[in-house]
C-alpha positions in Angstrom: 21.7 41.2 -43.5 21.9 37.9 -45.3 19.9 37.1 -48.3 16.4 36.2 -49.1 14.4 33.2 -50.1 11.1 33.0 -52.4 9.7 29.9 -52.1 6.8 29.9 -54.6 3.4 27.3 -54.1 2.7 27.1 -58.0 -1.0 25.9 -57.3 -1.7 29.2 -55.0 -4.5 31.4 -56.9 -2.4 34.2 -58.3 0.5 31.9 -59.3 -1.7 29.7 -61.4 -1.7 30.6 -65.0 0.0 31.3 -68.2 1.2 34.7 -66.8 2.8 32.9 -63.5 4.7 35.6 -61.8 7.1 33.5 -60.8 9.6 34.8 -63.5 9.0 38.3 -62.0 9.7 37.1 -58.9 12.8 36.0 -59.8 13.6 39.3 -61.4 13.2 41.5 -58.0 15.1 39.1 -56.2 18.0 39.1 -58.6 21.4 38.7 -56.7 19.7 39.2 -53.3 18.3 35.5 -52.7 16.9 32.5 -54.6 13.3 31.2 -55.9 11.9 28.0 -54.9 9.2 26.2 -56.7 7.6 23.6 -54.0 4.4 22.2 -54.8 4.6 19.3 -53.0 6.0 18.3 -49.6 9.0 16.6 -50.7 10.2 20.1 -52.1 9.3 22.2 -49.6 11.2 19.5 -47.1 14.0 19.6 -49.7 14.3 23.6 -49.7 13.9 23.8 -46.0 17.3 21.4 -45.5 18.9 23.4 -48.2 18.0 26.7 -46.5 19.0 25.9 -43.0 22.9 26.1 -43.8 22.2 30.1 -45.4 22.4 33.3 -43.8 18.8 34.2 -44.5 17.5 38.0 -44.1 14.1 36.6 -44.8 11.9 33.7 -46.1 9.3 35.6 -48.7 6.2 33.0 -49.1 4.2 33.8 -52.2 1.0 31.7 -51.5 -2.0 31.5 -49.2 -2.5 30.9 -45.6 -2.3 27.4 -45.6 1.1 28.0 -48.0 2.3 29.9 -45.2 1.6 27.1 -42.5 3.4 24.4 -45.0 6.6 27.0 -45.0 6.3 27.6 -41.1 6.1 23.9 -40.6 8.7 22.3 -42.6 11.1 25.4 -41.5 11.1 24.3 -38.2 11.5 20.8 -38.9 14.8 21.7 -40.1 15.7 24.8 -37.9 14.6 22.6 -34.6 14.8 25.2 -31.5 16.9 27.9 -33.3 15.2 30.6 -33.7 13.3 30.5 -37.4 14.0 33.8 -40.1 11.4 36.2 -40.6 8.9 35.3 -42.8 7.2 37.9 -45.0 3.6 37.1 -46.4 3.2 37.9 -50.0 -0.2 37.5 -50.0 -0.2 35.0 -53.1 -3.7 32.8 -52.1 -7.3 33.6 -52.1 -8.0 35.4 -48.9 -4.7 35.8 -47.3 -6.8 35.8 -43.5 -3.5 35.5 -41.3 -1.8 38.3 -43.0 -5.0 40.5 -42.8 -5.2 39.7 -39.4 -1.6 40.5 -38.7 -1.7 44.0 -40.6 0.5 43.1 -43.9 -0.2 46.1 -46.2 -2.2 45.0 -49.6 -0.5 44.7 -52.8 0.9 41.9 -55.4 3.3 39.5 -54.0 5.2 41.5 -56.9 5.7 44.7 -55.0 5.7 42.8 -51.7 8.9 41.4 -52.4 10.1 44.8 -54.0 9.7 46.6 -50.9 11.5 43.7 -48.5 14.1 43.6 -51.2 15.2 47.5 -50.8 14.9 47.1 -47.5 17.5 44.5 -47.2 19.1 45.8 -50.2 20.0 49.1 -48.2 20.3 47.6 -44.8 17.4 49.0 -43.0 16.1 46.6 -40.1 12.9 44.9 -41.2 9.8 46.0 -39.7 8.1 43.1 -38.2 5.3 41.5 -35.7 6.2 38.6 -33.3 3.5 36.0 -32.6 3.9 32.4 -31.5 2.5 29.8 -33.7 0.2 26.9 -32.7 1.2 23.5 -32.5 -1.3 21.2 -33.7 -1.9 17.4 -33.8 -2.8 14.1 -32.6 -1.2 12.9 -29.3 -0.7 9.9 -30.4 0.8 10.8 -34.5 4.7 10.3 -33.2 6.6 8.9 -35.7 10.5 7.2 -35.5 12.2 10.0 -36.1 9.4 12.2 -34.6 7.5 14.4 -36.9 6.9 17.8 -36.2 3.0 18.5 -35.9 1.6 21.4 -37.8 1.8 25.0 -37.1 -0.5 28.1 -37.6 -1.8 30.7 -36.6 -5.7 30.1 -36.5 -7.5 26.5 -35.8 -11.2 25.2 -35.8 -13.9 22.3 -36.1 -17.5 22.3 -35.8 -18.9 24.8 -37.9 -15.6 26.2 -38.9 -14.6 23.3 -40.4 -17.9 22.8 -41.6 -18.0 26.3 -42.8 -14.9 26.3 -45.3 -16.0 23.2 -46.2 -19.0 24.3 -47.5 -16.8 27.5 -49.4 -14.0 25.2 -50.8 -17.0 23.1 -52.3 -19.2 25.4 -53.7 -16.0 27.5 -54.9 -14.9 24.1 -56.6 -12.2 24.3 -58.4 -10.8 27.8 -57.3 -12.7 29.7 -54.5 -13.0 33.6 -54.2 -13.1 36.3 -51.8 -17.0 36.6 -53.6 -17.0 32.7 -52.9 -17.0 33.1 -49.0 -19.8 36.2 -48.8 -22.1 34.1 -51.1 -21.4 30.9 -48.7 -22.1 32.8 -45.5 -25.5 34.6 -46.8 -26.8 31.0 -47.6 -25.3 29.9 -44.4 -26.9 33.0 -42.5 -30.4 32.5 -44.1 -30.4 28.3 -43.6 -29.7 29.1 -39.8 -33.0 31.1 -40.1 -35.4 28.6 -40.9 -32.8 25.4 -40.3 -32.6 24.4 -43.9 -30.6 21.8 -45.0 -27.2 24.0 -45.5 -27.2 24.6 -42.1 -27.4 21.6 -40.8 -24.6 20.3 -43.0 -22.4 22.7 -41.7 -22.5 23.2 -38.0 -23.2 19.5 -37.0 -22.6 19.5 -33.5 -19.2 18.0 -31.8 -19.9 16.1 -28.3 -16.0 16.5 -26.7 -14.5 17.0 -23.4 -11.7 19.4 -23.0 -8.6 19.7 -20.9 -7.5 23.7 -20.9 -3.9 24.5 -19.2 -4.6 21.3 -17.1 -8.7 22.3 -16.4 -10.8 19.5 -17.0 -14.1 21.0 -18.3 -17.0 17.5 -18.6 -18.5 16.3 -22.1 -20.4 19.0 -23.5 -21.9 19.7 -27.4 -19.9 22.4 -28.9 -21.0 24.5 -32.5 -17.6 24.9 -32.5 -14.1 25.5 -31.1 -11.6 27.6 -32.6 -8.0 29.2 -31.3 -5.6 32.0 -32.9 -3.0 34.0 -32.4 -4.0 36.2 -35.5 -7.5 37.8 -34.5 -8.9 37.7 -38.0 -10.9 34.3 -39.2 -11.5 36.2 -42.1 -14.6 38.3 -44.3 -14.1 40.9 -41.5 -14.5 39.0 -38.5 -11.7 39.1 -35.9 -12.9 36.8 -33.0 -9.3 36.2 -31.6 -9.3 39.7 -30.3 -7.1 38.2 -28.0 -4.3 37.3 -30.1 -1.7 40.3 -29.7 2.0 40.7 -30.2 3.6 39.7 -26.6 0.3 37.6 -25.9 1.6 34.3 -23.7 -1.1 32.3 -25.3 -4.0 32.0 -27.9 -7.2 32.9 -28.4 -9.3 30.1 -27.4 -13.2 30.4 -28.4 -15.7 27.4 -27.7 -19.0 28.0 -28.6 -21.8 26.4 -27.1 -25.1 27.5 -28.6 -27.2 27.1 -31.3 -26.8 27.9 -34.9 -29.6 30.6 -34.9 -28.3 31.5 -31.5 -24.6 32.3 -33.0 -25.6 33.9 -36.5 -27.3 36.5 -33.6 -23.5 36.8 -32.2 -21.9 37.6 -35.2 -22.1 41.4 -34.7 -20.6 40.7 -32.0 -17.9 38.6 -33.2 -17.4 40.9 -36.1 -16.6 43.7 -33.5 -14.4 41.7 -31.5 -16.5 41.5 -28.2 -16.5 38.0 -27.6 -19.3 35.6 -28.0 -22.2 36.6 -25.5 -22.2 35.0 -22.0 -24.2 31.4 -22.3 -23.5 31.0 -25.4 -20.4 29.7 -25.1 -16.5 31.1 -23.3 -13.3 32.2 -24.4 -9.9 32.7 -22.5 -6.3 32.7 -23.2 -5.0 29.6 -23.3 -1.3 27.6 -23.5 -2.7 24.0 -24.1 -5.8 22.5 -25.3 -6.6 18.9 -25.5 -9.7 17.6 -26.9 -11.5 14.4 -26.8 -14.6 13.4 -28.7 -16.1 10.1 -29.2 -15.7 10.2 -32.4 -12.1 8.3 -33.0 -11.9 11.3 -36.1 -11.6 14.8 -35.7 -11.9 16.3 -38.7 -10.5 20.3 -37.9 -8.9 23.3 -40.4 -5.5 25.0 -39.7 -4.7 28.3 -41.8 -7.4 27.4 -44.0 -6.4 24.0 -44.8 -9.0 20.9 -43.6 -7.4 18.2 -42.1 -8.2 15.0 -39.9 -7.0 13.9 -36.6 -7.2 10.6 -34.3 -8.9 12.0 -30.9 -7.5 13.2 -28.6 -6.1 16.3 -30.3 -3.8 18.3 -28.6 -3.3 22.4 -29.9 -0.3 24.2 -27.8 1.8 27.5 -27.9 4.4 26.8 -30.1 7.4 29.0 -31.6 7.9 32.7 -31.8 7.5 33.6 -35.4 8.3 37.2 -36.5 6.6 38.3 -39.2 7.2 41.3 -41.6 4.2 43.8 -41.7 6.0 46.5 -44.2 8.7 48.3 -45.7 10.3 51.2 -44.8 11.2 51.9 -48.1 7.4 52.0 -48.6 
């Protein structure tokens, strides 16, 4: 079945340390594969060219959700249109919301890669989940040579962004699961009597959008998000959506007010979609938005980034993704 690559993000939460587990990572692996340390883009670029000439059972990432992206995205700027190798999620970041959402069993990234190691160790197929990722950038960011835009699995801006924002800075230097209940109780209670938290999170986003060719006219948005994972993390799956087989993502715009949507959250939580007025969601192929603002600021897989409006999100690749072991 080919052989499997570890490619390590040293600055991910349980690979920081004097007891990194890298070493033990390189111990389950053994003979089967080969550990890569890439903290930076130029060796993750440099490990995806070396990669793309192997006969790969697997690409184990032991990092986060935005680790994960990174992989995802400088995989396919090697690979191109050939279909990518499984990935498995070792769960090696803070919150790990994409592989939550996508059903990856709990554990280390330890006995993760234990498990996918007997598996291909003794030949069994791989158990796996196929979603398509989102391609996500500016329309106007082509480079010579073109550079691939970004992929993942869940996007926002508006108070998403706004939201981790607020969790990677009060969390400063290394956020926590305990981290993001703490910043949505404040966040919850600010909504109440519009304190100053509040408003520094959900600032309101004036855009037009474009939606598989539908113009829908400027409008104020709280926020707009898309997946194709349903989980956006502390419990909440709002891309309910987002199923294996699914010929689009989850796309969520909401429309109403900050008190307005910490009401929805039940709902949200439960997956029943924001309630009608308060904003629409629908499965969607392409999205482009334009605000009047010439920044957008937005977060992919839990990363924060900027983009130069208009920003364009689309269905990208089929990714299949291992959710277990059989050996397990």
């Amino acid at each position: 079945m080919g052989q499997i690559a570890v490619i390590v993000n040293p600055h991910s939460r349980r690979n920081r340390g004097a007891r990194s587990p890298v070493d033990e990572l390189e111990r389950i692996v053994g003979r089967q594969g080969s550990v890569y340390r890439c903290g930076d883009p130029e060796s993750l670029a440099s490990a995806a060219e070396e990669l793309a000439s192997c006969d790969l059972a697997a690409v184990a990432i032991s990092g986060g959700d935005g680790t994960n992206s990174m992989v995802l995205t400088a995989l396919r700027a090697v690979w191109g249109d050939r279909p990518l190798p499984p990935l498995a999620m070792l769960r090696g970041g803070t919150m790990n919301t994409v592989a939550n959402g996508l059903g990856i069993p709990k554990g280390k990234p330890a006995s993760l890669l234990a498990g996918l190691v007997a598996d291909v160790d003794a030949g069994r197929p791989l158990t796996t989940t196929t979603r398509r990722a989102m391609e996500i950038g500016g329309v106007d960011a082509d480079t010579s040579p073109p550079r691939p835009r970004r992929l993942g699995f869940l996007f926002g801006l508006g108070v998403i962004h706004g939201f981790l924002d607020e969790y990677y800075r009060r969390g400063r230097p290394y956020p926590t699961p305990v981290t993001a209940v703490e910043t949505l109780g404040v966040a919850i209670g600010s909504a109440m009597v519009g304190g100053p938290t509040i408003r520094r999170i959900s600032e309101r986003l004036r855009a037009s959008l474009v939606v598989d060719g539908e113009a829908i006219e400027a409008r104020e948005f709280l926020a707009i998000g898309a997946g194709t994972s349903p989980a956006l993390g502390l419990g909440f799956r709002p891309f309910h959506y987002a199923q294996e087989g699914a010929e689009g993502f989850h796309l969520l715009a909401i429309t109403c007010s900050a008190p307005r949507l910490a009401a929805n959250l039940p709902r949200l939580h439960a997956s029943r979609g924001i309630a009608p007025g308060d904003g629409f969601d629908r499965l969607a192929r392409e999205l482009l938005i334009t605000t009047e603002d010439a920044e957008i600021p937005y977060m992919v897989d839990g990363d924060l980034a900027t983009a130069t409006s208009p920003l364009r999100v689309a269905l990208g690749p089929e990714v299949r993704v291992v959710v277990g072991s059989a050996a397990g």
